[in-house]
C-alpha positions as CSV (number, residue, x, y, z in Angstrom):
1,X,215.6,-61.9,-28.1
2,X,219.4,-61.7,-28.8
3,X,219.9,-58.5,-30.4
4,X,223.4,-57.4,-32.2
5,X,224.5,-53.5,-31.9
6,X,226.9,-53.1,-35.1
7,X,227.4,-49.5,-34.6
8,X,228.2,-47.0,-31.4
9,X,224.5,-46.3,-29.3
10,X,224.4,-44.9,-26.5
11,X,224.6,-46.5,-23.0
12,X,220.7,-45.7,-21.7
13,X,219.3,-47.6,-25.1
14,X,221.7,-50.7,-24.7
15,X,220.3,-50.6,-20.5
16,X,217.0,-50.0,-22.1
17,X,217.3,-53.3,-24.2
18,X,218.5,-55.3,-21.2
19,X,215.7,-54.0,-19.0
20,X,213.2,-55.2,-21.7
21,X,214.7,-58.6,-21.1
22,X,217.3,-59.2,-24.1
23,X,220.2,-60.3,-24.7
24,X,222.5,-57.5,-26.1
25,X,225.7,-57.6,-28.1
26,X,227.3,-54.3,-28.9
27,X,230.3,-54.7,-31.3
28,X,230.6,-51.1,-32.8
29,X,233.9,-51.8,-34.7
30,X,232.0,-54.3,-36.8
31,X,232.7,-53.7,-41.1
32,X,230.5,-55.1,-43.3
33,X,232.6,-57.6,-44.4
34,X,232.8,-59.0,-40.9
35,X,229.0,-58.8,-40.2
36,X,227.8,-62.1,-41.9
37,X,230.4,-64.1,-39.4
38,X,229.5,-61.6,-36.0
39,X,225.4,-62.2,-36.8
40,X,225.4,-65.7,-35.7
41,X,221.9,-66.7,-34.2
42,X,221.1,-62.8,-33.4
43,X,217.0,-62.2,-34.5
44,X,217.7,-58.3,-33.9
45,X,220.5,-56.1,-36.1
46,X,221.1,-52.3,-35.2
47,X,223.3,-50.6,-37.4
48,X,223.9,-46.9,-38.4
49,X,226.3,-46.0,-41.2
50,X,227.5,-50.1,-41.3
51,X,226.4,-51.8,-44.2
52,X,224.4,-54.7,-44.6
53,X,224.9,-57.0,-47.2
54,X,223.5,-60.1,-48.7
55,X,225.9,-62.1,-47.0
56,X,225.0,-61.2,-43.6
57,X,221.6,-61.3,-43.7
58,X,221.9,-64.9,-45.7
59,X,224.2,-65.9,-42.5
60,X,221.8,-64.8,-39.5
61,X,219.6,-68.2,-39.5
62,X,217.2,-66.6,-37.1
63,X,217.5,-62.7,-38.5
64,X,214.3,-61.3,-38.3
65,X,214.4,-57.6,-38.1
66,X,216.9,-54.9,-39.8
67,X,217.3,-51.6,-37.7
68,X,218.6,-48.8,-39.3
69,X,219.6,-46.3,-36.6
70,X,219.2,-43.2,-38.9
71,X,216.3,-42.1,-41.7
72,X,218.0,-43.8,-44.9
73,X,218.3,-47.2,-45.7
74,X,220.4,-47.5,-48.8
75,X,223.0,-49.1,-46.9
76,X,220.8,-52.4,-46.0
77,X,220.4,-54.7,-49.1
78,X,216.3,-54.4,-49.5
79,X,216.1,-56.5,-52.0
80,X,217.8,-59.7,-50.0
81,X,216.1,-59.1,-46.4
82,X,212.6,-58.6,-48.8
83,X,213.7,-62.1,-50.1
84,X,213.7,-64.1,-46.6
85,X,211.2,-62.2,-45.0
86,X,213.1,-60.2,-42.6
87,X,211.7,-56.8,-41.6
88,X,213.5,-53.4,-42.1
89,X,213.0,-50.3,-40.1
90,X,214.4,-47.0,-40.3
91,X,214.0,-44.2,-37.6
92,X,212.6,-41.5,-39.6
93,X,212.7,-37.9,-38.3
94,X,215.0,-37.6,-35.6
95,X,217.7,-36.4,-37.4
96,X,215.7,-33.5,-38.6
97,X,217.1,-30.2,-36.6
98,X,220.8,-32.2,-36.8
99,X,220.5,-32.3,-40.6
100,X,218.8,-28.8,-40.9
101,X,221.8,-27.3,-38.7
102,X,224.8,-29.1,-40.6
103,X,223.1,-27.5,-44.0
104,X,222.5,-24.2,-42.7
105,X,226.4,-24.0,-41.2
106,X,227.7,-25.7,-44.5
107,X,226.1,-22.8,-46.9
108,X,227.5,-20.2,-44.3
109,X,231.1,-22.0,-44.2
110,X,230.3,-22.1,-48.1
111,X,229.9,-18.0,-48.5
112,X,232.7,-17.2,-46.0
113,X,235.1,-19.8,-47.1
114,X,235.7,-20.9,-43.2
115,X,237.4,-23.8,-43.9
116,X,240.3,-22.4,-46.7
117,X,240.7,-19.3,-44.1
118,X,241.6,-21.6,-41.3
119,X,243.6,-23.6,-43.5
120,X,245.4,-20.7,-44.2
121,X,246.1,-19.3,-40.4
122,X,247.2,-23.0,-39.6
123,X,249.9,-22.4,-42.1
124,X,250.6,-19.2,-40.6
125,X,249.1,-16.7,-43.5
126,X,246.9,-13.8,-42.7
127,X,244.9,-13.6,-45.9
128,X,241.8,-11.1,-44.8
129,X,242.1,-9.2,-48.4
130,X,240.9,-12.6,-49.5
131,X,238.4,-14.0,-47.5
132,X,236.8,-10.4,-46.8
133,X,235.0,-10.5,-49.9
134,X,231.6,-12.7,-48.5
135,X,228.3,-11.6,-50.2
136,X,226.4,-12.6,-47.3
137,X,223.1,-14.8,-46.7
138,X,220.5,-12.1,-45.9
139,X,218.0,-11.3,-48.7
140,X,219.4,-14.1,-51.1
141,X,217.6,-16.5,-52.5
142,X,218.4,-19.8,-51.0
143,X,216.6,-23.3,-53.7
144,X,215.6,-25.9,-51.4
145,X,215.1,-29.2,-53.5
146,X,213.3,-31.5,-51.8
147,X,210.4,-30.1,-49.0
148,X,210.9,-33.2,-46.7
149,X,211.2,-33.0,-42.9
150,X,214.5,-31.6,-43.3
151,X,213.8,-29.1,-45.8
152,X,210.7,-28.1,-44.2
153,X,213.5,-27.3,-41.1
154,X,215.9,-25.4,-43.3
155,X,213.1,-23.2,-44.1
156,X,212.6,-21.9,-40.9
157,X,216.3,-21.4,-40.3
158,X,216.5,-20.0,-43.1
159,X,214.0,-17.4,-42.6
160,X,215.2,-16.5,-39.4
161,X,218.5,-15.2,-41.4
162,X,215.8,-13.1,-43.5
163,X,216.8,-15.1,-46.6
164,X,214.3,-15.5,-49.6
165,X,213.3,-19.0,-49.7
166,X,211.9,-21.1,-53.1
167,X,211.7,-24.6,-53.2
168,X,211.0,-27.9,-55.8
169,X,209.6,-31.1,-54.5
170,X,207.6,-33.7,-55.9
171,X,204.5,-33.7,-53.8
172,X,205.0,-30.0,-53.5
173,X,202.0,-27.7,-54.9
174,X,201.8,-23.7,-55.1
175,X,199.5,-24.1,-52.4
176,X,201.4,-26.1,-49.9
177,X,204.4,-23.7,-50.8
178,X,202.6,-20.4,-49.8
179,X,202.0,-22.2,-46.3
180,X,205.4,-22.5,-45.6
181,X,206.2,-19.4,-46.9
182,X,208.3,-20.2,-49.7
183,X,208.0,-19.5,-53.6
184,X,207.1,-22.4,-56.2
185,X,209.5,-23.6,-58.3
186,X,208.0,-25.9,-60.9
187,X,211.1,-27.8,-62.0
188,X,214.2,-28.4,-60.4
189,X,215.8,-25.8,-63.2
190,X,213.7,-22.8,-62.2
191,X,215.5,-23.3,-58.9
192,X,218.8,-23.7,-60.1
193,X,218.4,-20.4,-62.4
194,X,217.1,-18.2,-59.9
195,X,218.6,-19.2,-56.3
196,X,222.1,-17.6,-54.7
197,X,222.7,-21.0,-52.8
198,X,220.7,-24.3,-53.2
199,X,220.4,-27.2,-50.6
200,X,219.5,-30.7,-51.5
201,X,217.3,-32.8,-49.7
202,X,216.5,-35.5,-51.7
203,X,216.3,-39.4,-50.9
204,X,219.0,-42.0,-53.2
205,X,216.2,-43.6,-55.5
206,X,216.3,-44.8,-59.3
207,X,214.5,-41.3,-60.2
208,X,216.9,-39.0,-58.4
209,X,220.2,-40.6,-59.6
210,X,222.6,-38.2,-61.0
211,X,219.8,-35.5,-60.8
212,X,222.3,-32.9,-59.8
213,X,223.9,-33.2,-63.7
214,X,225.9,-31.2,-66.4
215,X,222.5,-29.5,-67.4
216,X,221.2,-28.5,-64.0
217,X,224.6,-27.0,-63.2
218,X,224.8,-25.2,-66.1
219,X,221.7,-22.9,-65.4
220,X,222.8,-22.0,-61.8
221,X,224.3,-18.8,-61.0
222,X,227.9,-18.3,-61.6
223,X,229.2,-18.2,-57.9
224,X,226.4,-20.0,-56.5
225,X,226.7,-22.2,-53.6
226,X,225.4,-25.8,-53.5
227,X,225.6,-27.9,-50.3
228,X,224.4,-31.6,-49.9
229,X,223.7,-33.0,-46.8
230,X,221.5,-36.2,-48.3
231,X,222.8,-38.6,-50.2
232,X,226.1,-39.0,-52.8
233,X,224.0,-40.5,-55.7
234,X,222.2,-37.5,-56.4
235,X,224.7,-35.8,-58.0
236,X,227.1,-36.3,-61.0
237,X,230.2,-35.3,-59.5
238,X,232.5,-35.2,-62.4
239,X,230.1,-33.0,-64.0
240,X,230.2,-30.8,-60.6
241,X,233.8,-30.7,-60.9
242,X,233.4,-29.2,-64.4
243,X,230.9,-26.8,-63.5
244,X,233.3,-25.7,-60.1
245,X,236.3,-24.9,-62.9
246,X,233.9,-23.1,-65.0
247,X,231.3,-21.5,-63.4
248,X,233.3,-20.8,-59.9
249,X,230.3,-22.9,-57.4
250,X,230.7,-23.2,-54.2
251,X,230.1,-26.5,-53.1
252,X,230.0,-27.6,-49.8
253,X,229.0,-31.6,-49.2
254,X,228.4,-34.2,-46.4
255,X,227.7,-36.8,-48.7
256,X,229.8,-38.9,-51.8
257,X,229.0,-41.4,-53.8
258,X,230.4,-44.0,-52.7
259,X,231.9,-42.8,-49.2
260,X,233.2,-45.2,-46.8
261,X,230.7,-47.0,-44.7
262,X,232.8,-47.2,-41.6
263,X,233.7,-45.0,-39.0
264,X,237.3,-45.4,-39.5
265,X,238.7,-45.1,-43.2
266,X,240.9,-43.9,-46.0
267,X,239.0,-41.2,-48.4
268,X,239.7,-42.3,-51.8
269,X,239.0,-39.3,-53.9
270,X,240.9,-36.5,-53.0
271,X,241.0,-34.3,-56.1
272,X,237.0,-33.9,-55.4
273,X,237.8,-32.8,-52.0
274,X,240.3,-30.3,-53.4
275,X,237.6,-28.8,-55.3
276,X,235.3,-27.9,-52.6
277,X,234.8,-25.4,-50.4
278,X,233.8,-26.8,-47.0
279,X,233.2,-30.9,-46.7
280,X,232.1,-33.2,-43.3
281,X,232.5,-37.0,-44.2
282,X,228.9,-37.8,-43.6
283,X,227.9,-36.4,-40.1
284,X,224.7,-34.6,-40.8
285,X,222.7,-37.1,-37.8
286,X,225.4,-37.1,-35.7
287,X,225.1,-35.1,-32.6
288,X,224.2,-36.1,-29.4
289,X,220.5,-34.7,-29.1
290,X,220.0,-36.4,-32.8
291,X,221.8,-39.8,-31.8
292,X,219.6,-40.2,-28.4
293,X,216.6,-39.6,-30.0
294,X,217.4,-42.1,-32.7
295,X,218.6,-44.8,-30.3
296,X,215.2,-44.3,-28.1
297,X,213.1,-44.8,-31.2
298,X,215.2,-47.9,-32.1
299,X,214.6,-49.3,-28.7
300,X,210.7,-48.7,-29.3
301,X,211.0,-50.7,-32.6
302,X,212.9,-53.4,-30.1
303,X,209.6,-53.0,-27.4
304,X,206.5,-53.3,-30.4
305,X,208.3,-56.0,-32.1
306,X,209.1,-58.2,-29.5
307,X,205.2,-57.8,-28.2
308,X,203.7,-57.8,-31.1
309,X,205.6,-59.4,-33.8
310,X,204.7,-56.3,-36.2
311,X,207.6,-54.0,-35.6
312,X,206.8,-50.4,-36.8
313,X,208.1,-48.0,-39.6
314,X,209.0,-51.0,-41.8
315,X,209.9,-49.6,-45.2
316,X,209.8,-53.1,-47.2
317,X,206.8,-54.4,-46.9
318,X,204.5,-54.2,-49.7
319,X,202.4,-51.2,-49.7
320,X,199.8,-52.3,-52.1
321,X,198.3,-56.1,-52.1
322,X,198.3,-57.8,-55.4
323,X,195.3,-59.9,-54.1
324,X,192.3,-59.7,-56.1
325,X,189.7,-60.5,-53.2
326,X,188.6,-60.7,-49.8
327,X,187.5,-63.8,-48.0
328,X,185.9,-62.8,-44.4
329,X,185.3,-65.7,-42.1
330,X,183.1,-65.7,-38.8
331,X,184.1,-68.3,-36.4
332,X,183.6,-69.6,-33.1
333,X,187.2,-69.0,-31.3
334,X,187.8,-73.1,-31.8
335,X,191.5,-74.8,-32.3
336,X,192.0,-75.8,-36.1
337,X,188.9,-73.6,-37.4
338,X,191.6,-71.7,-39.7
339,X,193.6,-74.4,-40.4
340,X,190.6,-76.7,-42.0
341,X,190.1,-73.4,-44.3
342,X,193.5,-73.0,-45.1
343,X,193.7,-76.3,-45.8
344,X,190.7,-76.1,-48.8
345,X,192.1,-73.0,-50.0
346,X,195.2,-74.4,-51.0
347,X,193.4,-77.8,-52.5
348,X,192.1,-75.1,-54.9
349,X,195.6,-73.6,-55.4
350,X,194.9,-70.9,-53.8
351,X,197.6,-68.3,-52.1
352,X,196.6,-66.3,-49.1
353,X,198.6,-62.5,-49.8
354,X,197.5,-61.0,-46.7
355,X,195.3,-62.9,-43.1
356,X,194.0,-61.0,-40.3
357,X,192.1,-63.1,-37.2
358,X,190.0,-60.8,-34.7
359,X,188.5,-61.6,-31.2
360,X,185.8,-60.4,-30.5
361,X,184.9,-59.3,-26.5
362,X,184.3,-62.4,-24.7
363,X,186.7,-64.4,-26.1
364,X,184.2,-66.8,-28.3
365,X,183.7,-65.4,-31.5
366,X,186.5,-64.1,-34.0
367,X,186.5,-62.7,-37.6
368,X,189.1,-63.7,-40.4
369,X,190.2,-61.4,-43.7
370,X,191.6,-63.3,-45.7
371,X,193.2,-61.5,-48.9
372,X,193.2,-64.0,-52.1
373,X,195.1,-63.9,-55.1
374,X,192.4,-66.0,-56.7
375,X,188.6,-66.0,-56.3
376,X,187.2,-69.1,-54.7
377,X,184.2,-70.8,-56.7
378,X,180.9,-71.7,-54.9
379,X,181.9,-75.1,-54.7
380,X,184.8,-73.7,-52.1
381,X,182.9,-71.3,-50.6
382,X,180.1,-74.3,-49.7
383,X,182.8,-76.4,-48.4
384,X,184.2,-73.7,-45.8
385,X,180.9,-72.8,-44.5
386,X,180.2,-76.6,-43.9
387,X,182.6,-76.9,-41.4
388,X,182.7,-77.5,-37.7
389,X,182.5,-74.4,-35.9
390,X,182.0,-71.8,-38.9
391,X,179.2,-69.3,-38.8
392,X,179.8,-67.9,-42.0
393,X,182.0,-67.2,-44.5
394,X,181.6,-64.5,-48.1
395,X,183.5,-62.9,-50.6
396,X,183.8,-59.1,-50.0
């Protein structure tokens, strides 16, 4: 397969690639705009932080699979690869500890204002009256919204600074919490009222847009600290600025709404970077032990996919069939058996959602699921199990 790198990975998963038997192209200076003339008759795309937009998956005539070289995939337009049937895969997980780490160093840069203090010895003022006045991480209560793999991390670093950990989450239940050692928090507002620094861990969907608002600000701790290392969206940031003038909140962020996708760019909005207190322009994944791991995953996405046609950890397929039935057929292992069924099916105007075929040991028998959108009447039933080479075929 011919398979386009749009972002930097590392030299072993490009040799990797080759080994396997593709043709690699690795163009990490690549924007999004230029994508959709670069993809040419690539089948394979590997990006990290680049976007992809409709554009370029409209232009690759033989695109059939989207890697995202990272967890998230709000920078790959879903809704357009879901359109022309091309595959997208994240690799989930490998950025754990790197994420975990940048959090845990942004709430301690956050309480210790690191970054104003060296700002301040570069410009040749000793200002230790100031920046001597930390209240320190151990025993406060640190709000962890959002008990993913990362914030499942956090908690253990966390802990190991004999911080008081409570935590909100969706799927999260009193239960699971007293597991992991952490108190309940039933809403996202009993965390904001009772923690001393919060940390958000929270994936960019319809339902967490802007979640971080005017209201949940307003019941955190004056002086609290906030840091984000997972996605812009979640928060309203002109309502953060508000609540940074008036309640004094730390805020410490490797995420914006809206960031640059690129490696390489201007940063736009420079009156929200005044107002916090420590800031990385979207690192959190990127280190070395998290960027090797992520590339080795993407070349076993490469490996499945190119053996199996099914590449794994693909995030838009449909999870739940809309078909209404199952048709199972039992066949001899014959040329055309399928095709005469599929050929009767759709003579009844009916659409196969989902097909399975299954050989069975020996090579002359195979079994077909076959997932309708329509029940077949006896009349097509009859007709499928009258032809050549069919043992039998029923409705499950």
């Amino acid at each position: 397969m011919k398979i386009l790198i749009a972002d930097k990975m590392s030299k072993s998963a490009v040799t990797a690639l080759e080994k396997l038997g593709h043709t690699v192209i690795s163009n990490p200076d690549l924007k999004a705009e230029e994508l959709p003339g670069a993809i040419d008759d690539a089948e394979v795309l590997i990006v990290r932080s680049t976007k992809v937009i409709a554009d370029t998956i409209a232009a690759g005539k033989n695109l059939s699979l989207i890697i995202r070289a990272g967890a998230g995939v709000n920078t790959i337009d879903l809704a357009k690869a879901s359109e022309v049937g091309v595959y997208v895969t994240n690799c989930p997980g490998k950025n754990t500890e790197a994420v975990a780490e940048l959090a845990l160093g942004l709430m301690i840069a956050a309480d210790r204002r690191i970054a104003d203090a060296t700002a301040d010895l570069r410009a040749g003022k000793w200002r230790k009256k100031e920046y001597g006045k930390a209240a320190g991480l151990k025993d406060r209560t640190l709000g962890i919204i959002g008990v993913g793999a990362i914030g499942k991390a956090l908690i253990v670093r966390a802990k190991a600074l004999e911080m008081n950990v409570i935590a909100w989450s969706r799927s999260l239940t009193p239960e699971k919490a007293k597991e992991l050692g952490v108190g309940f928090c039933a809403t996202p507002a009993d965390v904001a009222k009772a923690a001393d620094a919060i940390s958000l861990h929270l994936a960019a969907k319809p339902e967490t847009k802007n979640m971080i608002n005017a209201e949940f600000l307003a019941q955190m701790k004056p002086g609290a600290i906030l840091v984000n290392t997972a996605r812009g969206e979640i928060v309203d940031w002109a309502a953060l600025k508000e609540a940074v003038a008036s309640k004094n909140i730390r805020v410490a962020s490797d995420v914006f709404a809206g960031e640059p996708a690129g490696g390489e760019a201007p940063f736009e909005d420079t009156a929200l970077a005044e107002t916090l207190v420590a800031a990385t322009p979207h690192i959190g994944a990127s280190t070395d032990q998290a960027s090797e791991a992520i590339a080795t995953e993407a070349v076993r996405i490469v490996k499945v996919f190119s053996e199996t046609g099914s590449p794994p950890n693909v995030v838009n397929v449909r999870q739940k069939t809309t078909a209404v039935t199952n048709l199972v057929v039992r066949h001899y292992n014959k040329v055309g058996v399928m095709a005469a069924v599929l050929d009767l099916l759709r003579g009844a105007q009916i659409n196969v959602e989902e097909m399975e075929n299954l050989i069975f040991e020996g090579g002359l028998a195979a079994s077909c699921t076959l997932k309708l959108d329509k029940k077949p009447d006896a009349e097509v039933i009859a007709k499928i199990n009258e032809g050549e080479h069919i043992i039998c075929a029923v409705l499950k």
